[in-house]
C-alpha positions as CSV (number, residue, x, y, z in Angstrom):
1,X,0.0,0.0,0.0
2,X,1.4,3.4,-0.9
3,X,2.2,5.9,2.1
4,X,-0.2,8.3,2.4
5,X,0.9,12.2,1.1
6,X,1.9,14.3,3.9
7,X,0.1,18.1,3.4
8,X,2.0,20.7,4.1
9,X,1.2,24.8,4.0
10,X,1.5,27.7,5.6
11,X,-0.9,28.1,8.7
12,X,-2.2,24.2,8.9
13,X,-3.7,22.6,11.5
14,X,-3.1,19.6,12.3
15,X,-4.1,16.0,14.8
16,X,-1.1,14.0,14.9
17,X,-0.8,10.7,16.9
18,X,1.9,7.7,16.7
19,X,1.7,4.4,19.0
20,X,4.9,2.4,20.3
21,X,6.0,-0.5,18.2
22,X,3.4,-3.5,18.4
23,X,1.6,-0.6,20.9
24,X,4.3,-1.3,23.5
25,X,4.9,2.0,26.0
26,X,6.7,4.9,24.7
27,X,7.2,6.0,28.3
28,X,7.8,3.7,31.2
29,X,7.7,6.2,34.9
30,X,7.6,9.5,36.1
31,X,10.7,10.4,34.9
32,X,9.9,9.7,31.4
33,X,6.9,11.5,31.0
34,X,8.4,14.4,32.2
35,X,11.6,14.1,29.6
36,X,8.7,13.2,26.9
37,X,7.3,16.6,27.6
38,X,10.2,18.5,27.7
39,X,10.8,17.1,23.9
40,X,7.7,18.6,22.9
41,X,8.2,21.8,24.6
42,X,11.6,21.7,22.3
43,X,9.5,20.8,19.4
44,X,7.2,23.6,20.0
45,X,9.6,26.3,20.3
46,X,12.0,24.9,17.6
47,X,9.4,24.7,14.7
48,X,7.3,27.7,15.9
49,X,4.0,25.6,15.8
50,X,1.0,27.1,18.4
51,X,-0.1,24.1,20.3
52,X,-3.3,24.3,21.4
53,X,-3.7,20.7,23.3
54,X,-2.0,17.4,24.0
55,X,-2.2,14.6,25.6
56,X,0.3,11.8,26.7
57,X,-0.6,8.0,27.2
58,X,1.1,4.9,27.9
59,X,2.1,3.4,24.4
60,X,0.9,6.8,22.9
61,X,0.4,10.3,22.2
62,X,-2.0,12.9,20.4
63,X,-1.0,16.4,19.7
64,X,-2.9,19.4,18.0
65,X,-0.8,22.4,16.6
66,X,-0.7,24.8,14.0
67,X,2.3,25.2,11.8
68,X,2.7,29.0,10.7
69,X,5.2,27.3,7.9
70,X,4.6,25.0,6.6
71,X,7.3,22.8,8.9
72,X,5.2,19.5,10.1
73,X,7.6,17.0,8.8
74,X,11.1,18.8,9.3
75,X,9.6,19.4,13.0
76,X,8.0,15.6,13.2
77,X,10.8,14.4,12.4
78,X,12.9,15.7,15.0
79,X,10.4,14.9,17.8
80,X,9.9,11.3,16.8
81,X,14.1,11.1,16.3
82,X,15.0,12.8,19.7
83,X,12.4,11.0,21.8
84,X,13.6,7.6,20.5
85,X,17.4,8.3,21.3
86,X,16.5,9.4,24.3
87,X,14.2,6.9,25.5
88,X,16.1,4.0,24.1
89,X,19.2,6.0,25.6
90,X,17.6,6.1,29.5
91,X,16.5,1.9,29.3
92,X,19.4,0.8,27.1
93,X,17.9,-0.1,24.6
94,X,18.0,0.4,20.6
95,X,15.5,0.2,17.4
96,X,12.3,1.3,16.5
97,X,10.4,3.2,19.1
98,X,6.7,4.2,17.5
99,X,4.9,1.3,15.3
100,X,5.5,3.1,12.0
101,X,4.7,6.3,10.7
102,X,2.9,8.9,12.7
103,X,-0.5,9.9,11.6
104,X,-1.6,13.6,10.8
105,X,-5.1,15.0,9.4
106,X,-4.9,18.4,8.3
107,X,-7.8,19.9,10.4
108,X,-10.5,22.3,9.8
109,X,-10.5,25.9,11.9
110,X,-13.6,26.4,14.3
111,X,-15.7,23.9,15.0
112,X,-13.6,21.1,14.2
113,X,-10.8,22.2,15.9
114,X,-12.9,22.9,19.3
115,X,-14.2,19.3,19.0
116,X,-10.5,17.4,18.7
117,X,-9.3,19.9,21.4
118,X,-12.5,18.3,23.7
119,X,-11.5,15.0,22.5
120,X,-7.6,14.8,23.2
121,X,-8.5,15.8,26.7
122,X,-10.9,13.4,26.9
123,X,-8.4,10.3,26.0
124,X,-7.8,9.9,30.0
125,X,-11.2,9.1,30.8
126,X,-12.1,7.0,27.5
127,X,-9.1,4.5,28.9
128,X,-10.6,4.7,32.7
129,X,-7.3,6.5,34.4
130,X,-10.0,9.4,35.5
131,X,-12.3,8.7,38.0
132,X,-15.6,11.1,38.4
133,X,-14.7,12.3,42.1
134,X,-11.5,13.5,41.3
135,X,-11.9,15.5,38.7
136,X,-11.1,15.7,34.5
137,X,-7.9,17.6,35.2
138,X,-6.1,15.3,37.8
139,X,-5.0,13.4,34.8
140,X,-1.4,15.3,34.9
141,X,0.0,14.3,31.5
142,X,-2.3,16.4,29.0
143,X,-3.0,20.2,28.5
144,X,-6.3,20.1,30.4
145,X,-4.8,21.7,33.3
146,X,-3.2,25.0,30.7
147,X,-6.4,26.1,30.2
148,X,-8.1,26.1,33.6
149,X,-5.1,28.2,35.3
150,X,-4.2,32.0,34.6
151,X,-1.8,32.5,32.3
152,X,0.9,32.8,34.8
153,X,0.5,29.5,36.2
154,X,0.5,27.0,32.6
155,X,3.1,26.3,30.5
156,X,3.9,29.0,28.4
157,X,4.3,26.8,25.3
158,X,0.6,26.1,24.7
159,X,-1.3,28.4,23.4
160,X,-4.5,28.0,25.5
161,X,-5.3,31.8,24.9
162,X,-6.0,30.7,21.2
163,X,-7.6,28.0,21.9
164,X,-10.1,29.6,24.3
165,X,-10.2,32.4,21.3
166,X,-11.3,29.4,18.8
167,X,-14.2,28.7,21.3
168,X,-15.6,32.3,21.5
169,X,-14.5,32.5,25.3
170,X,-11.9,34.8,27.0
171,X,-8.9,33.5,29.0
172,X,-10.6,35.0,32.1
173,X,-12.0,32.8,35.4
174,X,-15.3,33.1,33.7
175,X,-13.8,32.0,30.4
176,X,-12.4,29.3,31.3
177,X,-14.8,27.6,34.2
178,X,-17.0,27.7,30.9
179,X,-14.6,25.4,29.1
180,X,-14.6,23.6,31.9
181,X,-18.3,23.0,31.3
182,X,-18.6,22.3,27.7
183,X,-15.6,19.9,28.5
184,X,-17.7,18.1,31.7
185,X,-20.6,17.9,29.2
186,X,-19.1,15.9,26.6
187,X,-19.0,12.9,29.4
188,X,-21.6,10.3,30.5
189,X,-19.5,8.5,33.4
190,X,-21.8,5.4,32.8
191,X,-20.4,5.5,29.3
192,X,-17.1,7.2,29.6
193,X,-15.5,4.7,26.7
194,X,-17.4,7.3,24.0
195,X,-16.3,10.7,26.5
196,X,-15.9,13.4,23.2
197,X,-15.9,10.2,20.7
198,X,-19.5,10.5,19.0
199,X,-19.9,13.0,16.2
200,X,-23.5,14.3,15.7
201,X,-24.4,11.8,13.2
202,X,-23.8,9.5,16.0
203,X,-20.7,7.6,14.3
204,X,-17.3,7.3,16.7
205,X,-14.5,10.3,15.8
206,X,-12.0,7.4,16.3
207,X,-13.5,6.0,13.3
208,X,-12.9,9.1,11.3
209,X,-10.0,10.1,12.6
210,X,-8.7,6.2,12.0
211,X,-10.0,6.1,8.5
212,X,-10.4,9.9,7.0
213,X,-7.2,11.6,5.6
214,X,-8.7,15.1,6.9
215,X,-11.2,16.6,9.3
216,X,-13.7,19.2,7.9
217,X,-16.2,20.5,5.4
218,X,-16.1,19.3,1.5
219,X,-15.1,22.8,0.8
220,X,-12.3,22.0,2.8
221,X,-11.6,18.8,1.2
222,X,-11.6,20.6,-1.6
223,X,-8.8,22.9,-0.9
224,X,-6.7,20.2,0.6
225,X,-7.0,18.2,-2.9
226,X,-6.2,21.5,-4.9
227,X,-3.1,21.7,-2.7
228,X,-1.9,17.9,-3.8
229,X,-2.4,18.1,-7.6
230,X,0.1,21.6,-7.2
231,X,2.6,19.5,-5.4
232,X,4.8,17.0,-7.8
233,X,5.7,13.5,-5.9
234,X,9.4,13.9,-4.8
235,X,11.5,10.9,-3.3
236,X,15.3,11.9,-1.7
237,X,17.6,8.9,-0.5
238,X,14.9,7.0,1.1
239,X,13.7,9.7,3.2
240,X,10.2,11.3,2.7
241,X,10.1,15.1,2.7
242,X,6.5,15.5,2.5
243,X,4.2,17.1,0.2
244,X,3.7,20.6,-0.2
245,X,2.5,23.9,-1.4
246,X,5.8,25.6,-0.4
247,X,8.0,23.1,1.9
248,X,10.5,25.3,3.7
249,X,12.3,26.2,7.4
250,X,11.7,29.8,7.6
251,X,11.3,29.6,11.2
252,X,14.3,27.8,11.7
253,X,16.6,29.8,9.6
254,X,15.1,33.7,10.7
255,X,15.6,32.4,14.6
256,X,19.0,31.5,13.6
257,X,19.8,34.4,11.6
258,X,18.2,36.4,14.6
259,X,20.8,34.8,17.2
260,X,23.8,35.2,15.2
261,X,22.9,39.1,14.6
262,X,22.3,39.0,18.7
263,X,26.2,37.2,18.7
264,X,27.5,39.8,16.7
265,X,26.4,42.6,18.8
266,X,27.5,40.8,22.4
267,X,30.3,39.9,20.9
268,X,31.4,42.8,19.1
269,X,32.0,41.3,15.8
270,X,31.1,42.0,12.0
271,X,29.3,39.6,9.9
272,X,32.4,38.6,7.9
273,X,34.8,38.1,10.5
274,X,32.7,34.5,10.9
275,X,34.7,33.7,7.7
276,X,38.0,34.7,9.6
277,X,38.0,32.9,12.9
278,X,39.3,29.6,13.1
279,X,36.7,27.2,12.3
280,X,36.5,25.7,15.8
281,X,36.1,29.3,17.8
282,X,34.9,28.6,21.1
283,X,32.4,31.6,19.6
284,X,31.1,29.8,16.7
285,X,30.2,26.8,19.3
286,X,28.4,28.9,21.5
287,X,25.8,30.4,19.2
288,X,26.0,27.2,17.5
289,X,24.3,25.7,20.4
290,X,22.0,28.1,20.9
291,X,20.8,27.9,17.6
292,X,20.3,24.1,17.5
293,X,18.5,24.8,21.4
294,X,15.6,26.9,19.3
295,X,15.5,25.7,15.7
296,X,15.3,23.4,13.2
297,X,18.4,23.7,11.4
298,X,20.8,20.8,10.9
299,X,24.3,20.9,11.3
300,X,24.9,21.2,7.9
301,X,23.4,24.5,7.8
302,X,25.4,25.7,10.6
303,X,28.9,24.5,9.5
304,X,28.7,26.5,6.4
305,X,27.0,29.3,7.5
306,X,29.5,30.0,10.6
307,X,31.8,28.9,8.6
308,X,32.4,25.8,11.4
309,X,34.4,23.2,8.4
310,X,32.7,20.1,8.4
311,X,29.2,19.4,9.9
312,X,30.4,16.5,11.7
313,X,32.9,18.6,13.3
314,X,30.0,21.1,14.3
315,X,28.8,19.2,17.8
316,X,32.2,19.0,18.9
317,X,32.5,22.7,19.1
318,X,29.2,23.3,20.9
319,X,30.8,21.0,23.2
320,X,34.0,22.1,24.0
321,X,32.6,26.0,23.5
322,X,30.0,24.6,26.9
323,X,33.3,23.5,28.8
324,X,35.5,26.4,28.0
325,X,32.6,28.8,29.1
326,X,32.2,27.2,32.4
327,X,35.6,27.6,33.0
328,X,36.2,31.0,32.3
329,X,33.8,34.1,34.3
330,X,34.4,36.6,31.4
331,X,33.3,33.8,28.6
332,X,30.2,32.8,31.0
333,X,29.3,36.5,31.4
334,X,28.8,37.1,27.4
335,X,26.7,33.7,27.2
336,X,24.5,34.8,29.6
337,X,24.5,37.9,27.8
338,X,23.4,36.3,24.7
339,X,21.0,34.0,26.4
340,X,19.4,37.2,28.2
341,X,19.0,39.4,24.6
342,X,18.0,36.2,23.3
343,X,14.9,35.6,25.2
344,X,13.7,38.9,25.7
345,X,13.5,39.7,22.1
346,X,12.1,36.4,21.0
């Protein structure tokens, strides 16, 4: 059977979800979990997407996001890569971590996006890990919580304020004790297996989400097919790059571009004194690593344009630039310079 064409463009939407191999765990404790949702916080901030739920499970996951470029397979990609090494990395272990391919449906705006966010929250209680008494958001592992705490209390990296926004309700106490609500309502506890699972026609959203390719109007369908027969089938060494209107990593290469212009300025240099410095400068690490901490870009990218050599030669740097900085107060003081400028202009 031929893989199904990934759809990529500016400002999609998306429900992705992946199992383990032969639906074995993709976490295992605690620890995991937490590691598992520090990836996606990477993810998130790498790629640029605006989250607006998720939820981890045993053996797997379900995430909704935008992508304001169109990045879902360069960002994918990297989650599914770094979560793997890292897991297989903690229990010593090595292979395949997710049963194949993950699964994304483009998704429709407004309704349709209200009723997956409802239904990725709801994923707890349809497997019987949430009992009535305690509540829908003691389940720790999803995004429920987000949107029923100010916004100085959630985790900056979803974006509950849009999705409050998609629901005509304001991120306000009133705003969201009404999600709340609508949320409460989409359970019968005597029949929590369906909890945000039937669609009005009364068929199961599993069953579409399983079996459908999107999730929206015909008029949407439409668009989505229009976007396919603009998009020639391209195959590179094996490795899929998607489908798309316009495939790029804007994101990734304006937050890198922004980071070495922040470099510049701490570190008092001009743009074509990169080209001058020896190509293992304890400099060229240190942005190096910051720009591989926020984007997307491969080390490729960054060996040629710091002018680093050769891209295997790249994570070297970053690490010796990280123990020469710790050594040395001056060198630690323009990091944390960079770091600083960095984050309050991002």
């Amino acid at each position: 059977m031929a893989r199904q064409r990934r759809i990529e463009y500016e400002g999609a939407i998306y429900h992705v979800m992946a199992r383990g191999d032969r639906r074995e765990d993709i976490v295992k404790d605690d620890v995991d979990r937490e590691r598992f949702e520090e990836t996606l916080r990477e993810v998130v901030e790498r790629s640029g997407w605006v989250l607006f739920g998720w939820v981890l499970m045993g053996n797997h996951y379900h995430f909704l996001f935008k992508t304001p470029e169109a990045n879902l397979v360069a960002g994918m990609t990297w989650f599914q890569a770094t979560w793997t090494s890292r897991f297989n990395h903690r229990h010593r272990l090595w292979g395949h971590l997710f049963g194949g391919r993950y699964k994304a449906i483009p998704v429709e705006d407004g309704d349709y996006l209200t009723r997956l966010i409802h239904y990725i929250h709801l994923n707890p209680v349809r497997a019987g890990l949430v009992k009535q008494q305690d509540g829908l958001e003691s389940y720790r592992w999803s995004s429920l919580s987000d949107y029923l705490k100010p916004k100085r209390k959630r985790r900056s990296w979803v974006d509950v304020e849009r999705g409050l926004e998609n629901m005509a309700l304001a991120d306000s106490v009133a705003g969201r004790r009404e999600f709340l609500k609508w949320t409460e309502d989409c359970v019968n506890w005597r029949e929590r297996e369906c909890a945000g699972a039937w669609e009005e026609e009364g068929q199961s959203l599993q069953s579409t989400l399983r079996r459908g390719w999107y999730f929206g109007e015909e008029a949407f369908r439409e668009r989505l097919l229009k976007l396919l027969a603009k998009s020639p089938v391209k195959l590179s060494a094996g490795r899929s790059q998607g489908y798309v209107g316009k495939q790029t990593r804007d994101h990734g290469i304006s937050e890198a571009e922004r980071l070495i212009g922040i470099a510049c300025e701490v570190f008092g240099l001009e743009e074509e004194e990169w080209g001058k410095m020896r190509k293992g400068d304890w400099r060229k690490g240190v942005v190096a690593g910051m720009i591989r901490e926020r984007s997307l870009v491969d080390n490729g990218w960054l060996a040629e344009r710091l002018h680093m050599g050769a891209r295997n030669a790249v994570s070297r740097t970053i690490k010796e630039a990280r123990e020469k900085t710790m050594k040395d107060r001056g060198m630690k003081s323009l990091v944390r310079k960079c770091e600083k400028m960095s984050n309050s202009l991002s």
